[in-house]
C-alpha positions as CSV (number, residue, x, y, z in Angstrom):
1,X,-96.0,-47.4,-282.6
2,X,-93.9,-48.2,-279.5
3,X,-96.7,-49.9,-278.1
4,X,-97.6,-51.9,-281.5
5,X,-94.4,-54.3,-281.3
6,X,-93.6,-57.5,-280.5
7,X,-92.8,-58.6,-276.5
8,X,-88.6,-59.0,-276.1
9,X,-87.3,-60.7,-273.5
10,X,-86.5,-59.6,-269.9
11,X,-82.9,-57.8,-270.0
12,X,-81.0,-60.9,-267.6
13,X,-78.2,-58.3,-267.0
14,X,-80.3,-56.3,-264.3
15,X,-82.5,-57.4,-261.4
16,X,-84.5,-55.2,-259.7
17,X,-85.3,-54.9,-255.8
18,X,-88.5,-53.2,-255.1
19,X,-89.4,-51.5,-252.2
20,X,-92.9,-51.3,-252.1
21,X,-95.8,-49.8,-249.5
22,X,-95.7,-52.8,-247.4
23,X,-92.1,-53.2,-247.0
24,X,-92.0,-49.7,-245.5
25,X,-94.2,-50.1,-243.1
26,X,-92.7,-53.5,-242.0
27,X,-90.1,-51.5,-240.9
28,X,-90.2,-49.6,-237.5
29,X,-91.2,-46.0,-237.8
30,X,-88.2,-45.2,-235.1
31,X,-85.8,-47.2,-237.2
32,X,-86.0,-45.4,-240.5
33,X,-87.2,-41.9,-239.8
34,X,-88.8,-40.3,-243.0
35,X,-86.8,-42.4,-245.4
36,X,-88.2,-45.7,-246.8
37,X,-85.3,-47.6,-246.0
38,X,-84.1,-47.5,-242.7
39,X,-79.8,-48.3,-242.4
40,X,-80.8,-51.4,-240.5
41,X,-82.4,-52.7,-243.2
42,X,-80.1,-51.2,-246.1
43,X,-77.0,-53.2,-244.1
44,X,-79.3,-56.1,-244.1
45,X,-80.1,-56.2,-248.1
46,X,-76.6,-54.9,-249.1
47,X,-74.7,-57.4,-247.2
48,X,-76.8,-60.6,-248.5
49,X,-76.1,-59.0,-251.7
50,X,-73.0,-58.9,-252.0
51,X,-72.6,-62.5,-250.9
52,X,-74.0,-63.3,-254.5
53,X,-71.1,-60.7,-255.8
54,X,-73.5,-58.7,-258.0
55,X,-72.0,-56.0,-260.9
56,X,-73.1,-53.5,-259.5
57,X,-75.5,-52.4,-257.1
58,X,-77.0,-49.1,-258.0
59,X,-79.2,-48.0,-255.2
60,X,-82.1,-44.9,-256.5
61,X,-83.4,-43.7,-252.9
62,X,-82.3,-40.6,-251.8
63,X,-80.2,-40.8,-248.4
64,X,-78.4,-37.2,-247.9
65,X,-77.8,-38.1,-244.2
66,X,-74.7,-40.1,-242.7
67,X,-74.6,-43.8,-242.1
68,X,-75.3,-44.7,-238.2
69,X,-72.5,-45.2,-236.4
70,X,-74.3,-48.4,-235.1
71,X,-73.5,-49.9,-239.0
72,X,-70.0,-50.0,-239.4
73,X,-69.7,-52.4,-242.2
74,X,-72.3,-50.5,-244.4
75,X,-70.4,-47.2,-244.2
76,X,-67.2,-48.9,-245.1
77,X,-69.1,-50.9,-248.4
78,X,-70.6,-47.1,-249.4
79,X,-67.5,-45.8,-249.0
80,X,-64.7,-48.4,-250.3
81,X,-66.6,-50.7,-252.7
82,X,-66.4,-50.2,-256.7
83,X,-70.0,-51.5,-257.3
84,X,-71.6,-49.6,-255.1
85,X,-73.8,-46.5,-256.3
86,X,-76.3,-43.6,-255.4
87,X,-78.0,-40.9,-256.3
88,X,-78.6,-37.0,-256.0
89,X,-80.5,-35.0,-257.6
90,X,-80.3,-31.3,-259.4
91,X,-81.5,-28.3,-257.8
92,X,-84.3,-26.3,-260.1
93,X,-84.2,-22.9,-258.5
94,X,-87.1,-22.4,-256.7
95,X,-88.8,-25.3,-258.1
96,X,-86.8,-28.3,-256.3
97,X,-83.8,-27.7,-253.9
98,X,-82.7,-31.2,-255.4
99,X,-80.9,-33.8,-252.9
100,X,-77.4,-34.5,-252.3
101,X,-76.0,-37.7,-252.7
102,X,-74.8,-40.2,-249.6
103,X,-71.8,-38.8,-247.7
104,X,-69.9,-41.8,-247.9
105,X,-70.3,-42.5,-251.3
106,X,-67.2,-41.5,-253.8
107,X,-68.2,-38.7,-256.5
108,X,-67.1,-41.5,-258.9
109,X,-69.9,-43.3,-258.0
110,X,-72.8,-41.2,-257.6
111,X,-75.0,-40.6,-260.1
112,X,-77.9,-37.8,-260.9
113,X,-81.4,-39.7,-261.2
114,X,-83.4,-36.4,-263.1
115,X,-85.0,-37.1,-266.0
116,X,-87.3,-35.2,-268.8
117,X,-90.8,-34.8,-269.2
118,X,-91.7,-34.1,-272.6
119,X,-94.9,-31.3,-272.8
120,X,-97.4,-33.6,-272.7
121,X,-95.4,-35.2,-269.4
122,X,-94.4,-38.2,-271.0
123,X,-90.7,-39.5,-270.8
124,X,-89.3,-39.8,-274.1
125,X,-85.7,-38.8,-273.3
126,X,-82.8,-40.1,-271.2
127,X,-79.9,-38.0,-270.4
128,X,-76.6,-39.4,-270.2
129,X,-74.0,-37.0,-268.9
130,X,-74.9,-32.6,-267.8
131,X,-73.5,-30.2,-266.3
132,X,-73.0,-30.8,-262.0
133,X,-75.4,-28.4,-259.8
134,X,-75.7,-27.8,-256.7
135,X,-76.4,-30.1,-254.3
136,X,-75.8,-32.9,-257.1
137,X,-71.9,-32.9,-257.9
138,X,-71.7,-35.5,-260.7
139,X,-72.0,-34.9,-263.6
140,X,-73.1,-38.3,-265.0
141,X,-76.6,-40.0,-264.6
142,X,-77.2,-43.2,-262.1
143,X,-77.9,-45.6,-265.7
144,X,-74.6,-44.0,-267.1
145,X,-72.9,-45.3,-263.9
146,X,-74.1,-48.7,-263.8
147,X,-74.0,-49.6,-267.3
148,X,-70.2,-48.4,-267.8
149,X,-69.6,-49.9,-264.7
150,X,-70.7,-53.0,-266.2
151,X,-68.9,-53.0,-269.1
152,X,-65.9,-52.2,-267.8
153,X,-65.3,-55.4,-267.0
154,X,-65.7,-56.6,-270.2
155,X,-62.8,-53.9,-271.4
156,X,-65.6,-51.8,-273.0
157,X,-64.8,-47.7,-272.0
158,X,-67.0,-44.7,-273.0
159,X,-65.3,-42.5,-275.1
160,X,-66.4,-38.8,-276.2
161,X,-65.9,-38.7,-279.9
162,X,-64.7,-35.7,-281.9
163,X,-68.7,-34.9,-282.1
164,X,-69.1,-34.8,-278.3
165,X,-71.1,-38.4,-278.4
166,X,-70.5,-40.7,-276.0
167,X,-69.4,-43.6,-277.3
168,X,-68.6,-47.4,-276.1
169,X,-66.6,-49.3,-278.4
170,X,-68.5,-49.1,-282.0
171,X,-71.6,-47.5,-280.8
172,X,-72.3,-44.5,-280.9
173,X,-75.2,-42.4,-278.8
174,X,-76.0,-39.8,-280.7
175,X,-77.1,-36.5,-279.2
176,X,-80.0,-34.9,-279.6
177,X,-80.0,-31.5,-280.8
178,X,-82.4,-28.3,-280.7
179,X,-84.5,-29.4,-283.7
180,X,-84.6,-32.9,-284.0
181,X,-87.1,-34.7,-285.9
182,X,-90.4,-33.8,-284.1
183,X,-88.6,-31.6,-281.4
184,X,-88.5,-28.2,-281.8
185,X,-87.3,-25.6,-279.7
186,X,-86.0,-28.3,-276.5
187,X,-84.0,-27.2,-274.3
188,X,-81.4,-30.1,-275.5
189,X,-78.7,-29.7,-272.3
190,X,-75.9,-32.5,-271.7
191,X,-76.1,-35.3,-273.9
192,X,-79.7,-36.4,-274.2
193,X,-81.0,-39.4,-276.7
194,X,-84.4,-41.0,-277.2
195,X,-85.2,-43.7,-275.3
196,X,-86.1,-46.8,-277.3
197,X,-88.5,-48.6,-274.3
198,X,-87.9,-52.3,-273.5
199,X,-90.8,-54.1,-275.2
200,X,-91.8,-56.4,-272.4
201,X,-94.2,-56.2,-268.9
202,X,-91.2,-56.0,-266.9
203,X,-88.1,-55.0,-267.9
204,X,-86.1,-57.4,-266.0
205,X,-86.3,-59.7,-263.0
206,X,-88.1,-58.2,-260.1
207,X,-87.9,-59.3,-256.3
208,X,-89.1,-57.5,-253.2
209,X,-87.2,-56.4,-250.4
210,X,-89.3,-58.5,-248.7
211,X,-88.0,-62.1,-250.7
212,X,-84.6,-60.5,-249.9
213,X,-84.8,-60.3,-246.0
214,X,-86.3,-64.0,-246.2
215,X,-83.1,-65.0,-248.0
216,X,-84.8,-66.1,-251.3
217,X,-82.4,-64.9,-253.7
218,X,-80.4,-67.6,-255.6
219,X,-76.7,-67.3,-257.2
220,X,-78.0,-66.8,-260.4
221,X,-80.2,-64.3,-260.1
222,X,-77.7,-62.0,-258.8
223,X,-74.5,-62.7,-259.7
224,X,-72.7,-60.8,-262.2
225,X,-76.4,-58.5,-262.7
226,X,-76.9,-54.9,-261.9
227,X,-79.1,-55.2,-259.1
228,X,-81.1,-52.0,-258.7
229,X,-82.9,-50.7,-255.6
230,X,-85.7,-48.5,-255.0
231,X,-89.4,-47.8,-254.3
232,X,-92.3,-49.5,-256.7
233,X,-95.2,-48.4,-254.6
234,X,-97.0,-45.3,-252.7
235,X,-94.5,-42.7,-253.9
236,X,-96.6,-40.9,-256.1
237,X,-93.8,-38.2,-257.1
238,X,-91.7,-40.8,-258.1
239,X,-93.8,-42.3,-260.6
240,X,-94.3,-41.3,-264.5
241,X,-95.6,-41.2,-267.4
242,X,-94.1,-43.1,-270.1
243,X,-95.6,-44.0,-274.0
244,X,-96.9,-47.6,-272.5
245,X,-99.1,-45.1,-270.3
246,X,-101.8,-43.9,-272.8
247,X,-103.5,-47.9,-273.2
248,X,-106.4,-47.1,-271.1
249,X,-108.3,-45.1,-268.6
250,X,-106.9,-44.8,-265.8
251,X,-103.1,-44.2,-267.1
252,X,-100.9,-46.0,-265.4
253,X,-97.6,-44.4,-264.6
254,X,-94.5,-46.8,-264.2
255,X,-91.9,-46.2,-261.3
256,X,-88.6,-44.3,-261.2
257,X,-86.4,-47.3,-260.6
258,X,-88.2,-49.1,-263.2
259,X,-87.3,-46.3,-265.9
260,X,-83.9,-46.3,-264.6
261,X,-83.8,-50.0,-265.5
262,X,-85.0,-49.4,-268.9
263,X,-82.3,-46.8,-269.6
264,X,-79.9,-49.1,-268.4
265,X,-81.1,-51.7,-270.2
266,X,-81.0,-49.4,-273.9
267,X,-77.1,-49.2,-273.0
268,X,-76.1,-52.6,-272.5
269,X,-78.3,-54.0,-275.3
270,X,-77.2,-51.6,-277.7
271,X,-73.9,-52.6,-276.7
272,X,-73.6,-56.0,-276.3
273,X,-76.5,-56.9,-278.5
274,X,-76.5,-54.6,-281.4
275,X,-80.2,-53.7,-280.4
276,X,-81.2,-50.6,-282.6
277,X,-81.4,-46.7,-280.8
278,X,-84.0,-44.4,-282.0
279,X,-82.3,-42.0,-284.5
280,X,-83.6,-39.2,-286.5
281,X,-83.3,-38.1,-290.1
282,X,-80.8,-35.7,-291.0
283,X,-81.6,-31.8,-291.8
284,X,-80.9,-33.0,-295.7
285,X,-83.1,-35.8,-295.6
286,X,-86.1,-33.9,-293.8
287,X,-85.9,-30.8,-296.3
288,X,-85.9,-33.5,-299.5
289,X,-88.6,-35.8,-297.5
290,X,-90.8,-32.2,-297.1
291,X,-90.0,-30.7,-300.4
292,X,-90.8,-34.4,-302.4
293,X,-94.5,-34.8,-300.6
294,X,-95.2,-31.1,-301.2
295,X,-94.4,-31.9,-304.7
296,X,-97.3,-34.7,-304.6
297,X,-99.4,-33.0,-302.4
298,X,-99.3,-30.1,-305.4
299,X,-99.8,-32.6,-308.2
């Protein structure tokens, strides 16, 4: 069904930078170390960014270690600016040690970038808001950050209702609970919802870190957007399945920084553009629904 429908338009509110298997190795081994982005490079992107005075800029690569004292300016824009996010991740006992977020970055401002795997391993879910473990101290996700950073500057603030949703101005994301529709049994922590896809090939505008470095960003492609950075190729654990996966053999799995753009997307079109979530019926509704066809099914 989520495949069946109609393209929608790319969400103009985001653009996303990706960093993919080329643009890595462009960049000297010695410079970046193990990460994919070396701090030469980040200063590089981040400053030419903020020349276009972006939103936000929500940046979904793991960097645990200091800024180099040979970048100045970048630890001062991680550490000072208000549009500038990061990520960590939460430990899973012996399963992941998770990943702390940048040193420099304000616990305000960072944001958690798990998500859920359904049984089958597909991503059905997106988590707002959790509890904070160890080594990830916030307690809010990276596409809760962004997208309330966004629309706090149109006025709009979430709320927590007297149901525990969150809530920005009339909307209301509803949690999921224990038994909801065809979940049974989840393990329903923080404030999950379903995660009604963007219909469309890409999400949102997409540029390479490449285009960036060769200064081919315009003014209105990044200014006043969420621009979003991260990997789109050769990182294999960062990659997932998602319902557009199943089309054909082989199944293609879609990028973490892509998904992260999608669940941003879901707030700020819900929003701002009264685009529907995905709900579920009511207990009531679902024993009247079961009883009436068991009814016809007996007749």
């Amino acid at each position: 069904l989520m495949r069946s429908r109609p393209y929608e338009a790319q969400d103009q509110r985001i653009l996303v930078v990706g960093i993919t298997g080329t643009d890595v190795r462009d960049q000297p081994a010695k410079e970046r170390g193990e990460a994919s982005l070396s701090d030469k490079t980040l200063a590089l992107v981040v400053r030419k960014l903020e020349q276009f005075k972006p939103r936000a800029i929500g940046l979904d690569i793991y960097r645990e270690n200091p800024v180099s004292a040979d970048y100045p300016d970048l630890a001062k824009t991680m550490e000072n600016s208000d549009r500038f996010f990061a990520i960590c991740e939460i430990s899973e006992d012996d399963k992941n040690p998770g990943m702390p977020a940048p040193p420099e970055v304000s616990l305000q401002r960072q944001g958690f970038s798990d998500v859920l795997e359904d049984p089958d391993g597909v991503i059905r879910r997106q988590i707002l808001a959790m509890a904070p473990a160890l080594p990830c101290l916030t307690d809010k996700s990276l596409n809760f950050r962004l997208a309330s950073r966004y629309l706090a500057d149109l006025g709009i603030l979430p709320q927590l209702n007297t149901e525990k949703n969150f809530q920005f101005g009339n909307v209301v994301f509803k949690n999921l609970e224990e038994n909801s529709g065809g979940y049974h049994g989840i393990d329903n922590l923080g404030h999950q919802i379903l995660l009604n896809w963007r219909s469309s090939p890409q999400v949102a505008p997409q540029v390479t870190l490449k285009e960036v470095l060769n200064n081919e960003l315009t003014l209105d492609l990044v200014r006043d957007r969420i621009v979003m950075i991260g990997t789109t190729g050769e990182i294999p654990h960062d990659y997932w399945f998602t319902p557009y996966s199943a089309q054909k053999m082989p199944y293609q799995k879609m990028s973490g920084i892509v998904i992260q753009a999608h669940m941003v997307s879901q707030i700020l079109s819900a929003v701002l553009d009264h685009r529907p979530l995905l709900s579920v019926l009511p207990k009531w509704c679902e024993v009247i629904w079961v009883w009436c066809w068991s009814m016809v099914g007996g007749i």
